[in-house]
C-alpha positions as CSV (number, residue, x, y, z in Angstrom):
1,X,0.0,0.0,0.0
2,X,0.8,3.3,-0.4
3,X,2.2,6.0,2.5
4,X,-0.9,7.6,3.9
5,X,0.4,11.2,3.9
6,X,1.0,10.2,0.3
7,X,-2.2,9.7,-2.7
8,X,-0.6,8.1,-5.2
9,X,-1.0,9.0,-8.6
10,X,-0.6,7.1,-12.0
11,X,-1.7,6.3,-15.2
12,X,-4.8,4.6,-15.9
13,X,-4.9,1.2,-16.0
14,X,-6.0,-0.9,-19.0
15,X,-8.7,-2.2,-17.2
16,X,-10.4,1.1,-16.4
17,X,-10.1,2.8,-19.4
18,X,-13.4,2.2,-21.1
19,X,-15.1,2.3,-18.1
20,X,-13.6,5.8,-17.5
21,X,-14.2,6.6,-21.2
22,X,-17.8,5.9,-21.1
23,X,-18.4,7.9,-17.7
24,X,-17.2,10.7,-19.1
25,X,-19.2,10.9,-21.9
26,X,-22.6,10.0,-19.9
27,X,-21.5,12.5,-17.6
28,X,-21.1,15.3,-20.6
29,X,-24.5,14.1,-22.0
30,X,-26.1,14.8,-18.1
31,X,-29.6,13.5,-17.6
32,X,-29.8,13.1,-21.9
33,X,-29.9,9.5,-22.2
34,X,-27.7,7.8,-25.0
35,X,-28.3,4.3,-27.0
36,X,-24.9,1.7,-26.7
37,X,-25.0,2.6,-30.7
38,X,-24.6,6.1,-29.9
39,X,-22.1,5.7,-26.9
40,X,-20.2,3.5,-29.1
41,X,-19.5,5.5,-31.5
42,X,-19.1,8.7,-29.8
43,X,-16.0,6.6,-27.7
44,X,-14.4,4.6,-30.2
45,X,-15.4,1.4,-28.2
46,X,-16.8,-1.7,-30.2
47,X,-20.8,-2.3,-29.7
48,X,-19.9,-5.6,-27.5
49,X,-17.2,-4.2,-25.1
50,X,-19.6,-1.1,-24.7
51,X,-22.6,-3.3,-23.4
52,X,-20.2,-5.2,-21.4
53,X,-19.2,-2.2,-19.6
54,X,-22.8,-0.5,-19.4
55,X,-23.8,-4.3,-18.1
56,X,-20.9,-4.1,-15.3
57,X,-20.9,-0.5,-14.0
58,X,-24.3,-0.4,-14.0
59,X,-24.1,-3.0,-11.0
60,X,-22.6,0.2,-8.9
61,X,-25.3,2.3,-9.4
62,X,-23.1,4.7,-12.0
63,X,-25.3,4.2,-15.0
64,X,-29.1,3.1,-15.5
65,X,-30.9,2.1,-18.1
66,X,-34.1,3.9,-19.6
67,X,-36.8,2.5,-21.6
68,X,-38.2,5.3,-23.3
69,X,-42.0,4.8,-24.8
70,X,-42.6,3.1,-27.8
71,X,-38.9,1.7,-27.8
72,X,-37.6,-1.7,-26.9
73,X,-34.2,-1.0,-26.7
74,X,-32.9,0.4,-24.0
75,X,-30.3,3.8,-23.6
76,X,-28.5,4.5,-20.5
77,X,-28.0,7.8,-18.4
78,X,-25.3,8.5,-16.1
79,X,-26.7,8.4,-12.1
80,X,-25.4,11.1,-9.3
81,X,-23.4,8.9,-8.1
82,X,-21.7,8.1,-11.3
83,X,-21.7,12.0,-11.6
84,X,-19.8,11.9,-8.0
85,X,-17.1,9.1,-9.3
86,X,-16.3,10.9,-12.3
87,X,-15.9,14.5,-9.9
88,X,-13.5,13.1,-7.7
89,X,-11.4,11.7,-10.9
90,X,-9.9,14.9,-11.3
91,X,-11.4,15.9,-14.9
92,X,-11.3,14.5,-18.1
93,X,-7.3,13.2,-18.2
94,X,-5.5,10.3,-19.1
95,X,-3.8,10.3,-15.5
96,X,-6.4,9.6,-12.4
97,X,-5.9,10.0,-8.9
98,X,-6.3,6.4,-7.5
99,X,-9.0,6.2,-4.8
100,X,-7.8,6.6,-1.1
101,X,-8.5,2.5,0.1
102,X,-9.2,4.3,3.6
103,X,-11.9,6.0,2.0
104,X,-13.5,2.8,0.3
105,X,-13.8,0.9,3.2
106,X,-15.1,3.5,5.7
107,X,-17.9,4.1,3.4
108,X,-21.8,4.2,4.9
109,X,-20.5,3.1,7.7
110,X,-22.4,4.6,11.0
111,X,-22.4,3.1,14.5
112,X,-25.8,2.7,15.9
113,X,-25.9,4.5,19.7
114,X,-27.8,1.8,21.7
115,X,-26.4,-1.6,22.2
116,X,-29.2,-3.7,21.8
117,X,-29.5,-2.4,18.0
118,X,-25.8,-3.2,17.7
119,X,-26.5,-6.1,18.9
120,X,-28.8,-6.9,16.8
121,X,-27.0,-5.6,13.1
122,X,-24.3,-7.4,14.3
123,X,-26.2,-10.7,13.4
124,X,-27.3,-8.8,10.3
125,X,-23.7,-7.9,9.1
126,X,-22.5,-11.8,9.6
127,X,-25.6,-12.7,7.1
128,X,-24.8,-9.9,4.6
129,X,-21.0,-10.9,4.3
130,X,-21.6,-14.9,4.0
131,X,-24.2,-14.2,1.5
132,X,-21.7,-11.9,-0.4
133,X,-18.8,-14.8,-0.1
134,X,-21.3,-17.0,-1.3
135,X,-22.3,-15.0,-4.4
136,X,-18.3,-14.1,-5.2
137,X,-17.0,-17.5,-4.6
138,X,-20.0,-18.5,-7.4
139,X,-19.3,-15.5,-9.4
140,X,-15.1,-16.4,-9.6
141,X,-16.0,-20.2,-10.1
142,X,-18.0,-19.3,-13.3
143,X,-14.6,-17.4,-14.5
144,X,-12.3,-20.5,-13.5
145,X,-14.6,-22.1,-16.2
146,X,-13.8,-19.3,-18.5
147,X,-10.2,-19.5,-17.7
148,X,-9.6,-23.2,-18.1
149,X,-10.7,-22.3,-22.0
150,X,-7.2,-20.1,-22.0
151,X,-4.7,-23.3,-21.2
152,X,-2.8,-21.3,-18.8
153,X,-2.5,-23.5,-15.8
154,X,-0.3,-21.3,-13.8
155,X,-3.9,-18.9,-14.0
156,X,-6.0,-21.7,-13.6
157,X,-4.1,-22.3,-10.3
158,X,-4.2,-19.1,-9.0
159,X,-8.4,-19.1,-9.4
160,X,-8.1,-21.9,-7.5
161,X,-5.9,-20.3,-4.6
162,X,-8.4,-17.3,-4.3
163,X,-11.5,-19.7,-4.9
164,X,-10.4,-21.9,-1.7
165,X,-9.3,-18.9,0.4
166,X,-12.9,-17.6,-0.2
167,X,-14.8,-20.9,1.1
168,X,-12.1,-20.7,4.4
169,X,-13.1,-17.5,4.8
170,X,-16.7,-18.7,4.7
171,X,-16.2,-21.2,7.5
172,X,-14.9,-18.6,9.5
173,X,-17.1,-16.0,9.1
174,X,-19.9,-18.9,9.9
175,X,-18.3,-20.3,12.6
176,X,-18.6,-16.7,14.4
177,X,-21.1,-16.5,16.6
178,X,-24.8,-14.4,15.9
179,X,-24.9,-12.9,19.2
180,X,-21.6,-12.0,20.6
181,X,-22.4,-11.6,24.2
182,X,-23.3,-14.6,24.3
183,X,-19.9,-15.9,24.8
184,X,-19.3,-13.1,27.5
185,X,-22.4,-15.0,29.8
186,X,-20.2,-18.7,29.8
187,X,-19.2,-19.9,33.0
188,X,-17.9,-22.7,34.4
189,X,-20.0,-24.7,36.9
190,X,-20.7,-23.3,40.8
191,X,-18.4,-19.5,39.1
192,X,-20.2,-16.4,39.1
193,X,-20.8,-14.5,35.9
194,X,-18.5,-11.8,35.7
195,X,-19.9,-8.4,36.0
196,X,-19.2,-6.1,32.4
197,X,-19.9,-2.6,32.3
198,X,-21.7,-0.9,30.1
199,X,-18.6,0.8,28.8
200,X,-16.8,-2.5,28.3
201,X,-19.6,-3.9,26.6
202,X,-20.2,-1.3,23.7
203,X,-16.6,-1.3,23.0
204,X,-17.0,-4.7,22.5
205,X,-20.1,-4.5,20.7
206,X,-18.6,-1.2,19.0
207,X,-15.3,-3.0,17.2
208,X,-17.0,-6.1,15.9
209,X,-19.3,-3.8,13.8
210,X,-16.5,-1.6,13.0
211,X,-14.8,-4.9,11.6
212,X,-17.8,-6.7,10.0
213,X,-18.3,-2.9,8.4
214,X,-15.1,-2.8,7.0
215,X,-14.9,-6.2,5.8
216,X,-18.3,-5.7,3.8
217,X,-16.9,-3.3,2.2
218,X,-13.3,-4.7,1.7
219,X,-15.5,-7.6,-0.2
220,X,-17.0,-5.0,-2.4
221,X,-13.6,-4.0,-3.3
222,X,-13.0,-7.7,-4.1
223,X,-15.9,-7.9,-6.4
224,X,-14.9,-4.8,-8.3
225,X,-12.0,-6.6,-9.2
226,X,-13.7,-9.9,-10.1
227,X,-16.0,-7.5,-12.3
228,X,-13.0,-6.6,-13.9
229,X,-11.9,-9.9,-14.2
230,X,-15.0,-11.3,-15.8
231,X,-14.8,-8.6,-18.5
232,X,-11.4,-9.6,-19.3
233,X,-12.1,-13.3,-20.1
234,X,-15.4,-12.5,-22.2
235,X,-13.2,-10.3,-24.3
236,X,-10.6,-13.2,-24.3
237,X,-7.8,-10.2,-23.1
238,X,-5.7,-13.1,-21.2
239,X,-2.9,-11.4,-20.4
240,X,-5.2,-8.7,-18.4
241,X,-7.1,-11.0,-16.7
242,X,-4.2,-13.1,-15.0
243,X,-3.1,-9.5,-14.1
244,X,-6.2,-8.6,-11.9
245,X,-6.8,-12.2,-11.2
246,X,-3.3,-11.2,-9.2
247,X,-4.8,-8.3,-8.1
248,X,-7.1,-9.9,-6.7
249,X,-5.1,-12.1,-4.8
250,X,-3.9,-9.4,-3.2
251,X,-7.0,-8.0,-2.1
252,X,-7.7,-11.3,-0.8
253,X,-4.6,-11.1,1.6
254,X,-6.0,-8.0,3.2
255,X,-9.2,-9.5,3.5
256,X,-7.4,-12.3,5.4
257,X,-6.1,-9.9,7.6
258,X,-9.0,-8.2,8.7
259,X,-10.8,-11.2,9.6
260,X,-8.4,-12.8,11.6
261,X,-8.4,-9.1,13.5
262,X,-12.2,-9.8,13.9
263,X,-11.7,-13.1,15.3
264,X,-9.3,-12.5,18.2
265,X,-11.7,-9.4,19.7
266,X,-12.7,-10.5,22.9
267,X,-14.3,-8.6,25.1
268,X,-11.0,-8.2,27.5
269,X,-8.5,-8.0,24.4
270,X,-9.1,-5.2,21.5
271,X,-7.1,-5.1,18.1
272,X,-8.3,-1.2,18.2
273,X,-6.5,1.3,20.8
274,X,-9.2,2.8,23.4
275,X,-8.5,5.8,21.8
276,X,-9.9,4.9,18.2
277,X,-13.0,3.5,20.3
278,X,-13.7,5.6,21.2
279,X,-13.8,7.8,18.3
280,X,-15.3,5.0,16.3
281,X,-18.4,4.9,18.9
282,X,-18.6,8.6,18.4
283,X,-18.5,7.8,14.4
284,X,-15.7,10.1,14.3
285,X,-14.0,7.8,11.4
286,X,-10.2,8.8,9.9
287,X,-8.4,6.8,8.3
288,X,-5.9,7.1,10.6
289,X,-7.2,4.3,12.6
290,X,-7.3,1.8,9.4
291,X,-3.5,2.7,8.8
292,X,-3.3,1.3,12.5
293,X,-5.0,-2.0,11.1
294,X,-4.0,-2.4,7.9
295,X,-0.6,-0.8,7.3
296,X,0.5,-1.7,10.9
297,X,4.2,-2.4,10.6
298,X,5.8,-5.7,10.9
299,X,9.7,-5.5,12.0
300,X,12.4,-7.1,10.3
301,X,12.9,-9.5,13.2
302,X,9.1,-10.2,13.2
303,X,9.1,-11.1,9.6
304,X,11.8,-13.1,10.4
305,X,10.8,-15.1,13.2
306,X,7.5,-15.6,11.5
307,X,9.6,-16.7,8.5
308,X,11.2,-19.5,10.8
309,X,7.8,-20.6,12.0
310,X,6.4,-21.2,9.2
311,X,9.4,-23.0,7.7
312,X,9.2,-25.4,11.3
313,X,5.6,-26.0,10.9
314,X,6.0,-26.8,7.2
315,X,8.7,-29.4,8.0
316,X,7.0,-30.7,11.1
317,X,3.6,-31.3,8.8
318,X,6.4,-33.0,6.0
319,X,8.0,-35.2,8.9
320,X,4.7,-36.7,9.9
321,X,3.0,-37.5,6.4
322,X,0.8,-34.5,6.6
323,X,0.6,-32.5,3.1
324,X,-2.8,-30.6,3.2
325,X,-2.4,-27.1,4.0
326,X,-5.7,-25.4,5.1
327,X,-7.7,-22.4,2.7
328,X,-5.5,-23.5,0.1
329,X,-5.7,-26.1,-2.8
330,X,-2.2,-26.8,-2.0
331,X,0.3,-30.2,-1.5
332,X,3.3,-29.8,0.8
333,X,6.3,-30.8,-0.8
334,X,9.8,-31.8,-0.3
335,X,10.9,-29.2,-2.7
336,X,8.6,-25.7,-3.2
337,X,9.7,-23.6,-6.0
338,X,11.1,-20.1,-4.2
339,X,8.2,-18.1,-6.2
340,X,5.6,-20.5,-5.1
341,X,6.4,-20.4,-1.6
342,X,6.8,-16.5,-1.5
343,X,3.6,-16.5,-2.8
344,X,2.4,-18.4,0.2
345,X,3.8,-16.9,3.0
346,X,1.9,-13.5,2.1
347,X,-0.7,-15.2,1.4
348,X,-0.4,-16.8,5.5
349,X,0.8,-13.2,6.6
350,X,-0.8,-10.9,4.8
351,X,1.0,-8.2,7.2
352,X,4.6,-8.5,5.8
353,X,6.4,-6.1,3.8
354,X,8.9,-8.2,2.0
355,X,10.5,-8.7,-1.4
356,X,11.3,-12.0,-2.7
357,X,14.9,-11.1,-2.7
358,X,14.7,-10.6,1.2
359,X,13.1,-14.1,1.6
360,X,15.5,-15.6,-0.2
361,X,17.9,-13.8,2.7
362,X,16.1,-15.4,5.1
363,X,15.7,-19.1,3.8
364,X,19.8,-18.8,3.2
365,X,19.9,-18.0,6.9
366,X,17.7,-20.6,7.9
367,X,19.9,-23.3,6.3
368,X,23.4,-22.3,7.4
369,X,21.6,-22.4,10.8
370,X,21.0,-26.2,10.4
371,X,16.7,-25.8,10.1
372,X,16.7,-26.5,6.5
373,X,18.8,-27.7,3.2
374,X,18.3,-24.5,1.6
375,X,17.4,-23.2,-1.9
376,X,19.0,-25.5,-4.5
377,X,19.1,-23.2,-7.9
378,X,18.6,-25.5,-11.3
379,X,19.7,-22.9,-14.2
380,X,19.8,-23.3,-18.2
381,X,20.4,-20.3,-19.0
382,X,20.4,-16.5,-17.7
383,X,17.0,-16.5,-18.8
384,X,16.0,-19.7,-17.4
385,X,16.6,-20.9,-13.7
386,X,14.4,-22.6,-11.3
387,X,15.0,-21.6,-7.3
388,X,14.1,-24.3,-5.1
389,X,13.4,-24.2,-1.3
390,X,14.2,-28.0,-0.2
391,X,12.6,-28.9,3.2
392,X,14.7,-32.0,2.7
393,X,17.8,-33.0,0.8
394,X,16.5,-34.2,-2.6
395,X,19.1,-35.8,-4.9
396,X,17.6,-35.0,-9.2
397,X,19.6,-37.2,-11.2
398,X,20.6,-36.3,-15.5
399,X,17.5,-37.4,-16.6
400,X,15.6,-35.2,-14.0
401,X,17.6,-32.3,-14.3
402,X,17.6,-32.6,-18.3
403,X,13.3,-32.6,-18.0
404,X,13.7,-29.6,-15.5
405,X,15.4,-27.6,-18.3
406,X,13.1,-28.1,-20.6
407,X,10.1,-27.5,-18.1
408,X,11.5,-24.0,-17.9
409,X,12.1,-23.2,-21.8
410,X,8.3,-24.6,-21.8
411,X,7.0,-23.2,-18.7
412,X,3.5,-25.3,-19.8
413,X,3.9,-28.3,-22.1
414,X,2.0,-32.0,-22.4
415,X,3.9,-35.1,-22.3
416,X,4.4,-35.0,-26.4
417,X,6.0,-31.5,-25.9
418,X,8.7,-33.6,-24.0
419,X,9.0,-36.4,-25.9
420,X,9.7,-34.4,-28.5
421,X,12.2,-32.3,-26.6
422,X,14.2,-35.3,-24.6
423,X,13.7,-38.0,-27.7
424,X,12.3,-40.4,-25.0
425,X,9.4,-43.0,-24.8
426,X,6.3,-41.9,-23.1
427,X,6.6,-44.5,-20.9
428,X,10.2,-42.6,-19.6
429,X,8.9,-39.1,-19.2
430,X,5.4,-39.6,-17.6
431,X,7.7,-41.5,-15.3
432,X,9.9,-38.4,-14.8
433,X,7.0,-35.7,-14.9
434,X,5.3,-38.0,-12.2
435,X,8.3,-38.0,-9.7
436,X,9.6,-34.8,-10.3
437,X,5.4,-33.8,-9.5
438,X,6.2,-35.7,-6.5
439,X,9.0,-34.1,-5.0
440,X,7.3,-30.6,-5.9
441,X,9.3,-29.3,-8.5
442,X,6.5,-29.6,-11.5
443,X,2.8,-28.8,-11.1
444,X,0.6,-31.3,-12.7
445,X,-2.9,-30.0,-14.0
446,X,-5.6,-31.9,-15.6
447,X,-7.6,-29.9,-18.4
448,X,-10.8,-31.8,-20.1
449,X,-10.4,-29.0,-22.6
450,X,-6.2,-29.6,-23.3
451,X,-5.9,-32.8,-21.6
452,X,-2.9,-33.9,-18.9
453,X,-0.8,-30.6,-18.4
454,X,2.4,-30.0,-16.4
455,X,4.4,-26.8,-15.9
456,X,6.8,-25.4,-13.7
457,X,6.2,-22.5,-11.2
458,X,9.1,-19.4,-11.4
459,X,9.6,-15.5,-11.4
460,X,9.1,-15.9,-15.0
């Protein structure tokens, strides 16, 4: 994320271009409605990318259609709030001010005064949010269908990634309970219930709205993304889509983050200071106090230590036969390409702020420290190299290595792509792919569409 004393600015992105394209026209047409004929041609877009983006921005109430009499057709008028997003775009330029996040996700958020209404949304907001997981996981497992058409595995997996962390996310959200005090009124046999004051209790009451507010709207930040997303695949622009398909993975870390803030409130520990409360109950909301959530700093040693952890736990799950990882369609592995495993320990600590490079730093460490092998590094060329983390020591022999270099020229190939490459039987290299898939180092992926797929996972 950005510095919060800091709004970054930059140039539009593809993906927003038409949309912004077509506000701006709308917007200059004001309450005159247009035809998509009319706003096709007055924008230079084609007829079909023009509905699709009337279809999609019209779900945020920016656009909405009119049927005028006597016509079956019909045109499309630009809302006030659509009138609002294009004012705070700063004017009709190529280069945009990027919306403050902050901003987003405080949106329509107001905390009610009495506790028994709080209460009572509370139970609301938990419906609202597992019935919007519920519609986005259905919504992004229609575009893995559209994206298994593309034969790019390496996006096929990814869907699957942010599909998976969406139905954990539902389990957790479910497995929170409807009425919070509840909890607060458990006792053990022959104790007295503990008195709460009234103070104590809205506080309480006070952050778990404030959370279940902000993760609404962090999921509606989500689906603007998968909006984006779907438009990208029905216009078959791949190399787009597996960009805000990663995109959206990263929305999906801070997602991660703020629920598992919203599952360790209790009513004697806060993730909030008493001082943001405080202004919270007051619904005096800054986004100072979501830089305090979401931009809190991890130290170097934190990251670190955390690093170490999760390399123990990994090893310890490997030692005892244990390969499933939970929230992620995932196989623990001997050997976990550096890339793949970067990927996951955001995706696990969606707090860290650290480069590949610095990982890398500390996985070195790690293993001259005795807690690992290390990275082993497989390299063809300067243009093709394979960084491995081995949990364990892992001998490749010729063969192996010589299938490994071709994996990377191919990135994705079948078993005749490797044939062809090697000069081998089948029999030889499904043999290889399958042990080499074994140890970690390939990805296997069956397609229905492309058949029995395998490719390797690196910075490339």
């Amino acid at each position: 994320m950005s510095n919060k004393k800091k709004k970054a600015t930059r140039e539009l992105p593809i993906s927003l271009q038409g949309i912004e394209t077509i506000l701006i026209y709308l917007n200059a047409k004001d309450k005159e409605s247009s035809s998509i004929r009319n706003i096709s041609e007055n924008t230079g877009l084609s007829m079909r990318v023009t509905k699709n983006i009337l279809l999609q921005i019209e779900k945020f109430n920016q656009i909405e259609r009119v049927v005028e009499k006597n016509q079956v057709l019909p045109k499309w008028r630009i809302t006030k709030f659509g009138k609002k997003v294009i004012s705070q775009a700063q004017g009709i330029q190529k280069k945009t001010e990027i919306p403050d996040r902050e901003a987003d996700l405080l949106r329509n958020i107001t905390i009610p005064l009495d506790a028994e209404i709080l209460k009572k949304e509370i139970k609301e907001n938990k419906d609202r949010i597992l019935s919007k997981l519920k519609s986005m996981q259905l919504d992004l497992s229609k575009n893995l269908g559209a994206a298994l058409n593309l034969n790019n595995p390496a996006f096929e997996d990814l869907m699957s990634v942010i599909i998976n962390r969406l139905k954990l996310f539902n389990l957790k959200i479910s497995n929170l309970p409807s009425d919070p005090t509840a909890i607060t009124q458990l006792r053990k046999k022959g104790e007295k219930t503990k008195k709460v004051s009234k103070e104590d209790l809205r506080n309480y009451l006070v952050e778990l709205y404030f959370f279940d507010s902000i993760i609404f709207n962090e999921l509606n930040l989500i689906n603007y993304y998968n909006v984006r997303l779907t438009q990208f695949l029905e216009n078959e622009e791949e190399s787009n889509a597996y960009s805000t398909a990663r995109d959206l993975r990263e929305e999906i870390r801070i997602l991660s983050k703020l629920i598992h803030d919203r599952e360790s409130i209790k009513m004697n520990f806060h993730v909030l200071s008493l001082e943001d409360l405080n202004l919270i109950s007051k619904n005096k909301l800054n986004p100072e106090i979501l830089s305090n959530i979401i931009e809190l700093p991890i130290s170097v040693i934190e990251q670190t230590e955390g690093i170490k952890k999760s390399v123990l736990k990994y090893i310890s799950k490997l030692n005892k036969g244990e390969k499933q990882l939970n929230g992620y369609k995932i196989e623990l592995t001997d050997n976990i390409p550096l890339h793949a495993f970067y990927q996951l320990i955001l995706d696990e600590n969606p707090s860290y702020n650290i480069t590949i490079e610095q990982l890398e730093e500390n996985i070195n460490s790690l293993a001259e420290d005795g807690y690992l092998p290390g990275i082993k590094i497989i390299q063809e060329d300067e243009d093709h190299y394979l960084k491995l983390v081995q949990f364990k020591i892992q001998d490749i022999s010729k063969n192996e290595l010589k299938v490994i270099k071709n994996a990377l020229k191919f990135q994705s190939f079948t078993v005749a792509d490797m044939v062809g490459a090697t000069k081998w039987s089948p029999d030889q290299v499904i043999k290889t792919l399958n042990h080499l898939t074994e140890l970690g180092i390939l990805k296997y992926l069956k397609n229905h569409l492309h058949g029995d797929r395998w490719y390797i996972v690196s910075e490339k």
